[in-house]
C-alpha positions in Angstrom: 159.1 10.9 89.7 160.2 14.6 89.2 158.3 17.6 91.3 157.8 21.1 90.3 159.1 24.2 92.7 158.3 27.5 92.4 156.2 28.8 89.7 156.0 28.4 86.6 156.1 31.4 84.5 152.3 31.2 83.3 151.6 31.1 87.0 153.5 33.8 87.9 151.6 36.1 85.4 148.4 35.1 86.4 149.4 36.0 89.9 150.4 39.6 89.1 147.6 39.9 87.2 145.1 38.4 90.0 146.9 40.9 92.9 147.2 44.0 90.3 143.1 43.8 90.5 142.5 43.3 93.8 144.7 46.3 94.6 143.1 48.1 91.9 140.1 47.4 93.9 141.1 48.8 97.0 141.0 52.6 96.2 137.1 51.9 94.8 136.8 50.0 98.4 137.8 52.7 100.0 135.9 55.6 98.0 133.1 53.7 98.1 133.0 53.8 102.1 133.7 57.0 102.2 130.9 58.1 100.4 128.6 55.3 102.1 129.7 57.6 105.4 129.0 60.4 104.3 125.4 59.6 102.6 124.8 58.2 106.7 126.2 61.3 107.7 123.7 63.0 105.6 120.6 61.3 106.5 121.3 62.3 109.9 121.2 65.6 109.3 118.3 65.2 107.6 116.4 63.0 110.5 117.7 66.2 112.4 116.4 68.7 110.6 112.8 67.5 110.3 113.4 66.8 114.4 114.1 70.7 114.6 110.9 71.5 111.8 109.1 69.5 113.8 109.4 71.1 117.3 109.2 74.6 115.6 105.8 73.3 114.4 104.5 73.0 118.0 105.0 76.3 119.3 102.1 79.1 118.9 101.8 80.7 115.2 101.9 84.2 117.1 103.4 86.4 119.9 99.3 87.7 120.8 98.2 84.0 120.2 97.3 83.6 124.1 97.2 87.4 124.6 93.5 87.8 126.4 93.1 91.4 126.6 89.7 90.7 128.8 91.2 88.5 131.7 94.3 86.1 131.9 92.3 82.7 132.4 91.9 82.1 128.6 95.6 80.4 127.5 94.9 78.4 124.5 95.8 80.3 121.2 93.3 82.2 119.7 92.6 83.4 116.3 93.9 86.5 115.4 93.1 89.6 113.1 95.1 90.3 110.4 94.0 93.7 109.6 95.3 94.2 106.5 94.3 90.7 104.9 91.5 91.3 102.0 90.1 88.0 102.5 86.3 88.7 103.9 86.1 85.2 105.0 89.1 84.7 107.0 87.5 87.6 109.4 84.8 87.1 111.8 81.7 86.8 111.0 79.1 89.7 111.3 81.5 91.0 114.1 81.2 88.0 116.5 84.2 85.5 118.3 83.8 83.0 115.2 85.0 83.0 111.6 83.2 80.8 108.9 83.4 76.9 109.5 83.6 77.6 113.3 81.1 75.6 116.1 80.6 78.3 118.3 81.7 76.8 122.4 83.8 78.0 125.0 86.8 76.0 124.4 86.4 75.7 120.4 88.7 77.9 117.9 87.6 81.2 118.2 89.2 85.1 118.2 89.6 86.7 121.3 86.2 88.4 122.9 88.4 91.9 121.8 90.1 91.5 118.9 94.0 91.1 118.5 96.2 91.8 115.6 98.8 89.5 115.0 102.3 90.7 115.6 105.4 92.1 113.6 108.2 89.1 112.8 110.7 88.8 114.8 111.4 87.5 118.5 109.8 90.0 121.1 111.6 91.9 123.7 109.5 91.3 126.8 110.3 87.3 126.2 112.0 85.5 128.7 111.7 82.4 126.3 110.8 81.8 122.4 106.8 80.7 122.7 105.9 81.6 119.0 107.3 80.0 115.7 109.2 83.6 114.6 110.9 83.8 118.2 112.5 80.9 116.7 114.1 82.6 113.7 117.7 82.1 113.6 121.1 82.0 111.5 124.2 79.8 110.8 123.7 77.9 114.3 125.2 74.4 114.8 122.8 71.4 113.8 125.0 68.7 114.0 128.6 69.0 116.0 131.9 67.9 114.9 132.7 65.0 117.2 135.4 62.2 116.0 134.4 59.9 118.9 130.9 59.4 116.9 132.2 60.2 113.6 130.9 63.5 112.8 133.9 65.0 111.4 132.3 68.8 110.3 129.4 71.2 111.5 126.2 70.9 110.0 124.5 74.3 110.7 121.0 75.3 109.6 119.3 78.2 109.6 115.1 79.1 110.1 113.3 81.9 108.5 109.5 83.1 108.9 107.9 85.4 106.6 103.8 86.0 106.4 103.1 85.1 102.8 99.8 86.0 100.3 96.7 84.5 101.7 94.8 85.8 99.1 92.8 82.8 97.2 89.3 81.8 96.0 87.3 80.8 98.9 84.5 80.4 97.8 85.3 77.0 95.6 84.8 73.6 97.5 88.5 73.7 96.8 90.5 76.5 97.3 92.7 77.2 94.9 94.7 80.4 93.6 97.2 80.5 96.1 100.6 82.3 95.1 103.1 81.0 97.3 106.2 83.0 95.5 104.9 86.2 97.2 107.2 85.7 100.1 109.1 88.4 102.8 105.6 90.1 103.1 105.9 92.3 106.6 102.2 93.1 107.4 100.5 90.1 108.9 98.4 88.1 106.5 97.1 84.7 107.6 100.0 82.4 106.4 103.2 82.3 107.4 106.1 80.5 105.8 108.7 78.6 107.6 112.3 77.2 105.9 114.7 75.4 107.8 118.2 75.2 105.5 120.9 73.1 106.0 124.4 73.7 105.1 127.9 72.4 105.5 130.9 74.2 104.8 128.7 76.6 103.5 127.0 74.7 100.9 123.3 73.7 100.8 122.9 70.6 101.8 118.8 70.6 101.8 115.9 72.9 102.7 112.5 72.0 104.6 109.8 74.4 104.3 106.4 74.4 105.3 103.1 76.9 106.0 101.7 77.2 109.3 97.9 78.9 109.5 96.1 81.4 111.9 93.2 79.0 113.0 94.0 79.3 117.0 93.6 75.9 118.4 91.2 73.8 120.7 91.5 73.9 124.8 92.1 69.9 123.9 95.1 70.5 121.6 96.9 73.8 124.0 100.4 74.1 125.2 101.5 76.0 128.1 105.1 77.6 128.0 106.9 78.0 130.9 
């Protein structure tokens, strides 16, 4: 009986043929991870960035928030007056603590016994630490640092802008409707501000959250102290 060694040539091609794909396939391999890293990459800077929204969120929607001009006990935010609003129902009613919709009470949302305006944008100079959402405005700072040890290979840096933006609507509808969002980088104080949080790496957007935070005050329940 006669045995074969070594290929035959039919054998030989198939071979080739069978290696030629699977190193074909290693490049897609590859590429494929590479992006799967960089997708995970991305989600974390997403998960980070709503993190960050979400910790702007709790801080005070104004500098005069828990300013008490008649004593100092009073620290829960308040509502405040935003003088040049044209929205009758967002004021107080018949010149009293309480706004439409309010229950009147001692720890309930109210204004302020005197009434305070809300303040300019922008972080104020007598702070010895951010306890309102615009002291929190900020540019190009690091979300996300480069560290090869838990593969983050670049900088993810975001960037937070507040702006007050048109609170004028129907309010009279069950509803209300007629909001126009667009009007945006308004500087007197309305009753809306507008928060973005924008993500970027190597200098390209990556994503933007955005939200709207209200002047309603809060309840003595719901209050946060900053020290």
């Amino acid at each position: 009986m006669v045995r074969r060694s070594g290929f035959t040539l039919l054998e030989l091609i198939i071979t080739i043929v069978l290696l030629g794909i699977i190193f074909s396939a290693i490049p897609m391999i590859l590429t494929q991870n590479q992006r799967s890293s960089s997708q995970a990459l991305s989600q974390e800077a997403i998960y980070a960035g709503v993190t960050k929204m979400s910790q702007l969120l709790t801080y005070h929607w104004d500098e005069n928030s828990i300013t008490d001009d008649a004593n100092n006990a009073i620290v829960y935010a308040k509502v405040l007056d935003a003088n040049l609003s044209q929205q009758a129902l967002l004021r107080s009613k018949n010149g009293s603590r309480y706004r439409v919709g309010h229950f009147a009470g001692s720890s309930r949302r109210s204004f302020f016994p005197k009434h305070t305006s809300a303040s300019a944008l922008g972080s104020d100079t007598n702070d010895t630490f951010p306890d309102d959402i615009d002291d929190l405005a900020i540019i190009n700072q690091i979300l996300i640092a480069a560290d090869n040890e838990h593969g983050y290979k670049q900088n993810y840096r975001y960037t937070v802008l507040v702006n007050y933006v048109s609170d004028i609507a129907d309010y009279n509808q069950t509803t209300i409707n007629g909001f126009n969002f667009n009007t945006v980088n308004i500087i007197v104080p309305s009753h809306i501000k507008r928060v973005t949080l924008d993500v970027t790496l190597n200098n390209e957007p990556q994503f933007m959250l955005e939200t709207y935070v209200s002047n309603i005050g809060e309840t003595d329940i719901t209050s946060r102290v900053f020290q």
